[in-house]
C-alpha positions as a Markdown table, in Angstrom:
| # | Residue | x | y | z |
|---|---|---|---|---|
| 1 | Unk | -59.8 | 3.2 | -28.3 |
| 2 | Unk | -62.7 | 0.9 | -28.8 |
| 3 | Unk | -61.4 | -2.1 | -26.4 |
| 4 | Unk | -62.7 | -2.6 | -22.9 |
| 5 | Unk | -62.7 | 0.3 | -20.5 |
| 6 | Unk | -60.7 | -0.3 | -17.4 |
| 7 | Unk | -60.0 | 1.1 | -14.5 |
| 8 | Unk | -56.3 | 0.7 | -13.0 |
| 9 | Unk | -56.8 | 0.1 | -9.3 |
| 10 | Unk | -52.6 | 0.4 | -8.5 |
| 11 | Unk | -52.6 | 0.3 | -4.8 |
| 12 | Unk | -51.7 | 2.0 | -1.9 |
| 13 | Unk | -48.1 | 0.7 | -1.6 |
| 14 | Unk | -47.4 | 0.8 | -5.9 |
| 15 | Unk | -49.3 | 4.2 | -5.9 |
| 16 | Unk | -46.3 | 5.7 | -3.7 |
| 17 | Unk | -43.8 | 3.7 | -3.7 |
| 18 | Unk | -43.3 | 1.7 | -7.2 |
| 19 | Unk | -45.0 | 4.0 | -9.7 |
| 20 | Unk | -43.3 | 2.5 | -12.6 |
| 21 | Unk | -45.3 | -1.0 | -11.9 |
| 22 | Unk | -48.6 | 1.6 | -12.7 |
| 23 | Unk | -46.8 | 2.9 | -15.4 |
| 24 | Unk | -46.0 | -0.6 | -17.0 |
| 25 | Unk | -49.9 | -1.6 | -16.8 |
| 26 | Unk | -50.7 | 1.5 | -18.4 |
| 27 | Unk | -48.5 | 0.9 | -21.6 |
| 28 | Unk | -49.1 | -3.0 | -21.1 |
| 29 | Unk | -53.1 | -2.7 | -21.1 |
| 30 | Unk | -53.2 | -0.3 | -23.7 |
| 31 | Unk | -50.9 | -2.4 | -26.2 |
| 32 | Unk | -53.4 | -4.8 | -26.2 |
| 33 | Unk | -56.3 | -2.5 | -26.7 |
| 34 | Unk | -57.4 | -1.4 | -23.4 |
| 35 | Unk | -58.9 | 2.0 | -22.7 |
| 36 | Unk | -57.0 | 2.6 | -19.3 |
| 37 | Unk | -58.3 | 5.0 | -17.2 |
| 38 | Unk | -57.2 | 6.0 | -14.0 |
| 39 | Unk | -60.1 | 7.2 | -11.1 |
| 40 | Unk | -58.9 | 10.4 | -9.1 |
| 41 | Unk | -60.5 | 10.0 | -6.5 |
| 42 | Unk | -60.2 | 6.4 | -5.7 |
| 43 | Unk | -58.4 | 5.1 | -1.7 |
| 44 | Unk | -57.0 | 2.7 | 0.1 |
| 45 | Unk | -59.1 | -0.5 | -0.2 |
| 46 | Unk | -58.9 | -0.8 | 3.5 |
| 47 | Unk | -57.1 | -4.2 | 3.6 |
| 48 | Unk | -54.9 | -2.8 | 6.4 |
| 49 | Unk | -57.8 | -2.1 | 8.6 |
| 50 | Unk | -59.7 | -5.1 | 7.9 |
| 51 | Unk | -56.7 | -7.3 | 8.7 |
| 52 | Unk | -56.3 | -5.6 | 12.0 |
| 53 | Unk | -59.1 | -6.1 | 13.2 |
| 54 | Unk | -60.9 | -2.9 | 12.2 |
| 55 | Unk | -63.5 | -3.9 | 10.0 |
| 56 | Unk | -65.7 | -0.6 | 11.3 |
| 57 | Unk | -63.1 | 1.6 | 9.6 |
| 58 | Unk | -62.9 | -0.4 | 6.6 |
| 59 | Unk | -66.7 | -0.8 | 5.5 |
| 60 | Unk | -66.5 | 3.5 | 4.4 |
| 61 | Unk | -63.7 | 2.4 | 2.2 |
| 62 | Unk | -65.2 | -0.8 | 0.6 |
| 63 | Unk | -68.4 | 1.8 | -0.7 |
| 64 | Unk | -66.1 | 4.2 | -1.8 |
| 65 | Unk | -64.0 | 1.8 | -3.8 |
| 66 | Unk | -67.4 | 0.8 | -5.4 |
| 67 | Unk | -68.8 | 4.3 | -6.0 |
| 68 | Unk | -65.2 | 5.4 | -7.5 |
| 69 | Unk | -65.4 | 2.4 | -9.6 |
| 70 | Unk | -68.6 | 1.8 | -10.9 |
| 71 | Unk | -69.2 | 2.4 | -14.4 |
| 72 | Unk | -66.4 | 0.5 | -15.6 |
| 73 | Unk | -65.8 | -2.5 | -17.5 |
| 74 | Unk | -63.0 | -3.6 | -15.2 |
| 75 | Unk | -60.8 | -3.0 | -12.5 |
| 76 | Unk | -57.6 | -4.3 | -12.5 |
| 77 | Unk | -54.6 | -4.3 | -9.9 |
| 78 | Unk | -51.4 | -5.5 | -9.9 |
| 79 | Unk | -51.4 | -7.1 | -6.4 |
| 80 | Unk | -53.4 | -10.2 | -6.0 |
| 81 | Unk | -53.8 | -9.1 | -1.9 |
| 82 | Unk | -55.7 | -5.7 | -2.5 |
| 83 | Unk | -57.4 | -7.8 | -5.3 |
| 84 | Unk | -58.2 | -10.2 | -3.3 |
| 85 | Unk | -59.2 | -8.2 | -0.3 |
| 86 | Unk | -61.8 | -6.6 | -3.1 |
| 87 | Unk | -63.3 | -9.5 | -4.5 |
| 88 | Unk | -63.7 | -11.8 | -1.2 |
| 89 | Unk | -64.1 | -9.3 | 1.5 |
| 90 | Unk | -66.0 | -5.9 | 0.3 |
| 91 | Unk | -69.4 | -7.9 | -0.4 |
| 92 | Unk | -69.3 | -8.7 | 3.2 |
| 93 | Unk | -68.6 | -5.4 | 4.6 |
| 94 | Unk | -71.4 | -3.2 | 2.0 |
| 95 | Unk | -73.4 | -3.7 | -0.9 |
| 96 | Unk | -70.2 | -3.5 | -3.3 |
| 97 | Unk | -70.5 | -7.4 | -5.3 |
| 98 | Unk | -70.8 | -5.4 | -8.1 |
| 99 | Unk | -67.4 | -3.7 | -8.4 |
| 100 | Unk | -66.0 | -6.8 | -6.7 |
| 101 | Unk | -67.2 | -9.4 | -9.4 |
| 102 | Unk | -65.0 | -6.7 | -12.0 |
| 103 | Unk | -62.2 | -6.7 | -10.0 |
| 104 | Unk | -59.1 | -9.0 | -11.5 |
| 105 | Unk | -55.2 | -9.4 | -10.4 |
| 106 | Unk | -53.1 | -8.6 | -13.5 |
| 107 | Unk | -52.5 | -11.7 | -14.7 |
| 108 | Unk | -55.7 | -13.3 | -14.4 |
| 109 | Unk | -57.5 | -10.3 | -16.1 |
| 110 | Unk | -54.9 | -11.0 | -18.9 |
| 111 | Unk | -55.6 | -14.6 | -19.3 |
| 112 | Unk | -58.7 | -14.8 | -18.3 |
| 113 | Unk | -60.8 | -11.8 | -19.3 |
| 114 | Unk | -58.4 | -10.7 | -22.6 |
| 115 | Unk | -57.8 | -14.1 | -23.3 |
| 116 | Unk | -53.9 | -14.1 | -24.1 |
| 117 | Unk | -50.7 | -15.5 | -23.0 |
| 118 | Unk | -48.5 | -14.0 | -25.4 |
| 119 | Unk | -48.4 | -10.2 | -24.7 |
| 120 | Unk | -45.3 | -9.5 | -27.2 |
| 121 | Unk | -42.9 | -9.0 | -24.3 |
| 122 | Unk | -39.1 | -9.4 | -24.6 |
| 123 | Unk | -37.0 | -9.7 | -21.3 |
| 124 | Unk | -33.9 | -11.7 | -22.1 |
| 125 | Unk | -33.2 | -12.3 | -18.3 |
| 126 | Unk | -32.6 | -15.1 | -16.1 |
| 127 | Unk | -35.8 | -14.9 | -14.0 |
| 128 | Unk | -37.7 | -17.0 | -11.1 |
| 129 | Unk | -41.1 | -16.3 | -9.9 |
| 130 | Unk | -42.3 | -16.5 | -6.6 |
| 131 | Unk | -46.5 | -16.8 | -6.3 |
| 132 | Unk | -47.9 | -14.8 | -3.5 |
| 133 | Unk | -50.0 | -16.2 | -0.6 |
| 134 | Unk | -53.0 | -14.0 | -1.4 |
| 135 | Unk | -53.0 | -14.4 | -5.2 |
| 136 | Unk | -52.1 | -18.5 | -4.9 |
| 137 | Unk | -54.6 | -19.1 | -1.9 |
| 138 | Unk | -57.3 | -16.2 | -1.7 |
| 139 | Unk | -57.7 | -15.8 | -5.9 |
| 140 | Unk | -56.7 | -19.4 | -6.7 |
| 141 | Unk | -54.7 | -17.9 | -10.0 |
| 142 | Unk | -52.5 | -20.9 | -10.3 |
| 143 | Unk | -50.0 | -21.0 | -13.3 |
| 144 | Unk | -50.9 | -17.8 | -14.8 |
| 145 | Unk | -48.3 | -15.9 | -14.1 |
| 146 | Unk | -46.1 | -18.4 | -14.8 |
| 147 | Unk | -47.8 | -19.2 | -18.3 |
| 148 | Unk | -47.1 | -15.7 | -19.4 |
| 149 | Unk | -44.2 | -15.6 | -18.3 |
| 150 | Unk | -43.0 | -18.9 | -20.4 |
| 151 | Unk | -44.1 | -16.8 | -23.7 |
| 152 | Unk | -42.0 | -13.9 | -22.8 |
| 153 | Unk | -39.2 | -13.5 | -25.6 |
| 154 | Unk | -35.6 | -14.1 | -24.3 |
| 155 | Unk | -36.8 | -14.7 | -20.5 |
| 156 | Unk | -35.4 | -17.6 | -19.3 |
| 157 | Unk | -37.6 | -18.9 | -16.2 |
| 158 | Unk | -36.1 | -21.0 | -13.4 |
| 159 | Unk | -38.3 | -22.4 | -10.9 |
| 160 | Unk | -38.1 | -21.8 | -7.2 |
| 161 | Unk | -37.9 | -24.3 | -4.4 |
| 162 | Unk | -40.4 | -24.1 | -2.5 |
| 163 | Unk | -41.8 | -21.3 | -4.2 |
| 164 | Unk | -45.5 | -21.4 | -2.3 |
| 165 | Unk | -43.8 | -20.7 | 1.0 |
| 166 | Unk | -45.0 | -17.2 | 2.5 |
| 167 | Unk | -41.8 | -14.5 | 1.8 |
| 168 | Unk | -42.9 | -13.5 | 5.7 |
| 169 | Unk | -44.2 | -9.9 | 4.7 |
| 170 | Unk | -48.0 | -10.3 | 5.3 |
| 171 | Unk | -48.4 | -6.6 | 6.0 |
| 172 | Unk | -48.8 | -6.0 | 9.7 |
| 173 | Unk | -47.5 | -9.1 | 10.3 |
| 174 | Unk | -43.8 | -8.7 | 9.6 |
| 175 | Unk | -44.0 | -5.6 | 11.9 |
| 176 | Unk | -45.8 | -7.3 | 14.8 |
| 177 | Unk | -43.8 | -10.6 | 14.6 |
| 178 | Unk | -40.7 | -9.4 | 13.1 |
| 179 | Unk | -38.3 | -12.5 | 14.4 |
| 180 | Unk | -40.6 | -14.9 | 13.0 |
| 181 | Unk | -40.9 | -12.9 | 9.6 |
| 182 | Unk | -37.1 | -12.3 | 9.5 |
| 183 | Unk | -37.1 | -16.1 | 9.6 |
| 184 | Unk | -38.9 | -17.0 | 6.8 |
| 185 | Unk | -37.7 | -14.1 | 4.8 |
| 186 | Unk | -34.4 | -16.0 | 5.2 |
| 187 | Unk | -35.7 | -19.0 | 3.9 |
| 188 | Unk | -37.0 | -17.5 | 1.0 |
| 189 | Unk | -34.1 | -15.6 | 0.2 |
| 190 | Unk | -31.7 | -19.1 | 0.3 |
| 191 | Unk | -34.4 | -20.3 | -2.4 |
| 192 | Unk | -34.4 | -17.4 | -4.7 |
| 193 | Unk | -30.3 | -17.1 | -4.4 |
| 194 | Unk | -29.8 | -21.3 | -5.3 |
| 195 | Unk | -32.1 | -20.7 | -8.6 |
| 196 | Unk | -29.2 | -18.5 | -10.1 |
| 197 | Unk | -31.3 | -15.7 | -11.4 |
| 198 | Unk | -30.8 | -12.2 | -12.0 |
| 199 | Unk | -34.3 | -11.5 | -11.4 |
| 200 | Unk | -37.3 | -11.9 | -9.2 |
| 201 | Unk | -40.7 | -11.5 | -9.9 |
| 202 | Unk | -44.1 | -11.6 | -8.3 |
| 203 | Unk | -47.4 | -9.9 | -8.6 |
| 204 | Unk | -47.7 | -8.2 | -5.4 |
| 205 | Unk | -44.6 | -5.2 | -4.9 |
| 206 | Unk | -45.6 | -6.2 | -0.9 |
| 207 | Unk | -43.7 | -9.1 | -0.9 |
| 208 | Unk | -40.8 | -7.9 | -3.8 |
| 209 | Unk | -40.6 | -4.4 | -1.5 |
| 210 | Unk | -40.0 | -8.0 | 1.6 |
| 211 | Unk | -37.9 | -10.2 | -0.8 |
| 212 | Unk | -36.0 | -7.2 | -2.5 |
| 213 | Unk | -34.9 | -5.5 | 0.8 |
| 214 | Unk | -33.5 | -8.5 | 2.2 |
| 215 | Unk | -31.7 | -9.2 | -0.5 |
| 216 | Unk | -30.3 | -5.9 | -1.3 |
| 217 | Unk | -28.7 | -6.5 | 2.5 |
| 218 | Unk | -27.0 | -9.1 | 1.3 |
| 219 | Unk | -26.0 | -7.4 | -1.9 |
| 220 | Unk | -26.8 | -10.8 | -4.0 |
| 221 | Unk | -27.2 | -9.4 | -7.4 |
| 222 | Unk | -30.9 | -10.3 | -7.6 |
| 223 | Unk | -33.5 | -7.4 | -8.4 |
| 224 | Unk | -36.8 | -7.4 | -8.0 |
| 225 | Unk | -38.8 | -6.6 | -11.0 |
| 226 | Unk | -43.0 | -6.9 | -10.7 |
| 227 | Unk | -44.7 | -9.2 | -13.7 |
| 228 | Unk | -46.4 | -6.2 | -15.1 |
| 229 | Unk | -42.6 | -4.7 | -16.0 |
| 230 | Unk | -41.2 | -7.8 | -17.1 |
| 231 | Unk | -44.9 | -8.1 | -19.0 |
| 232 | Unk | -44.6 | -4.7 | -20.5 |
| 233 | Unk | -40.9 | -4.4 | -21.8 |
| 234 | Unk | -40.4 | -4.8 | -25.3 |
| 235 | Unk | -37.2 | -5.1 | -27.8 |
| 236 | Unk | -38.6 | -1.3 | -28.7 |
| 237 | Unk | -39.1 | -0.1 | -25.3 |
| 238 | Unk | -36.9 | -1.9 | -23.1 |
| 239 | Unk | -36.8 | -2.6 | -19.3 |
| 240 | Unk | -34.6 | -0.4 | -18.0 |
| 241 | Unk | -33.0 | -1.0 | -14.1 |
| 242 | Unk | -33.7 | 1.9 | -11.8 |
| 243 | Unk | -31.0 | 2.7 | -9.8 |
């Protein structure tokens, strides 16, 4: 290919635990002309750490993120935290503003860098999007993910009440203050039950992995499906549920 050469930064948590969001950005990226590549050798970002209050443990990490990635056009991830955690918080911790100024959430890089809206997808679901703290407050993406998902063929999108109100996941957060993340998770779910969709959608599998699990509980029907697989399904190569 002759299109921009990006790097796919997939995370930690999609890396081993939701492969198929990679996957998606792999077929979405590349559909629109990206050379995706994926770098071996990269590691955790060291948002964990950093959040905890290691930031000792965490600088080693920020100079191998930008040694792994250097040389690249871009860097993209589909999780506006770890992108985040990239772009604000590596230039303090080594000499990395280089890899972090290359650094994009999905749909940013999309709109921003690629300069498109439309990305041929078809999803005909019922679908509501909820915008992530990190993505909404730390990246400032605003209505991007909801622009591309308007152009989506057959999506219908419902909004959600309240939709910036934390999920209560914030990584170490739901562990150390479960009750008080249990709470709000509650909230959230009320919201994403009272839209009446089948599906929703975010750009960080963090909080669908929060959302997802507490609705399964409740067996509501709703799945949790991250934008890069809505953004990647076709009428040729369909979204297909996993079980």
């Amino acid at each position: 290919m002759n299109g921009p050469r990006v790097a796919l930064f997939p995370t930690c948590l999609t890396d081993t635990a939701f492969p198929e969001t990679a996957k998606a950005m792999v077929r979405l990226l590349e559909r629109l002309g990206c050379d995706v590549e994926f770098p071996l050798d990269q590691t955790c970002c060291g948002q964990m750490h950093f959040n905890t209050g290691y930031a000792d443990h965490a600088r080693p990490m920020a100079r191998a993120f930008a040694d792994v990635f250097d040389g690249y056009d871009h860097i993209v991830a589909p999780s506006g935290s770890c992108a985040g955690m990239v772009r604000e918080i590596h230039p303090n911790l080594c000499d990395s503003s280089s890899a972090a100024l290359r650094t994009y959430e999905l749909s940013e890089f999309l709109v921003d860098v690629l300069g498109v809206v439309d990305v041929g997808a078809h999803f005909p679901h019922r679908v509501t999007y909820h915008p992530t703290c990190h993505s909404l407050r730390m990246l400032g993406v605003g209505d991007k993910p909801l622009r591309l998902l308007r152009a989506v063929s057959g999506l219908e999108l419902i909004p959600l009440p309240q939709a910036e109100q934390c999920c209560g996941f914030g990584g170490t957060f739901a562990l150390k203050n479960a009750e008080t993340s249990t709470a709000m998770l509650a909230d959230k779910m009320r919201c994403v039950q009272d839209t009446g969709a089948q599906v929703v959608t975010a750009g960080d599998n963090s909080c669908l992995m929060q959302i997802g699990g507490g609705l399964s509980r409740l067996r509501a029907g709703v799945r949790p499906v991250h934008l890069a697989e809505i953004l990647a399904s076709t009428q040729e190569e369909p979204w297909v549920a996993t079980p």
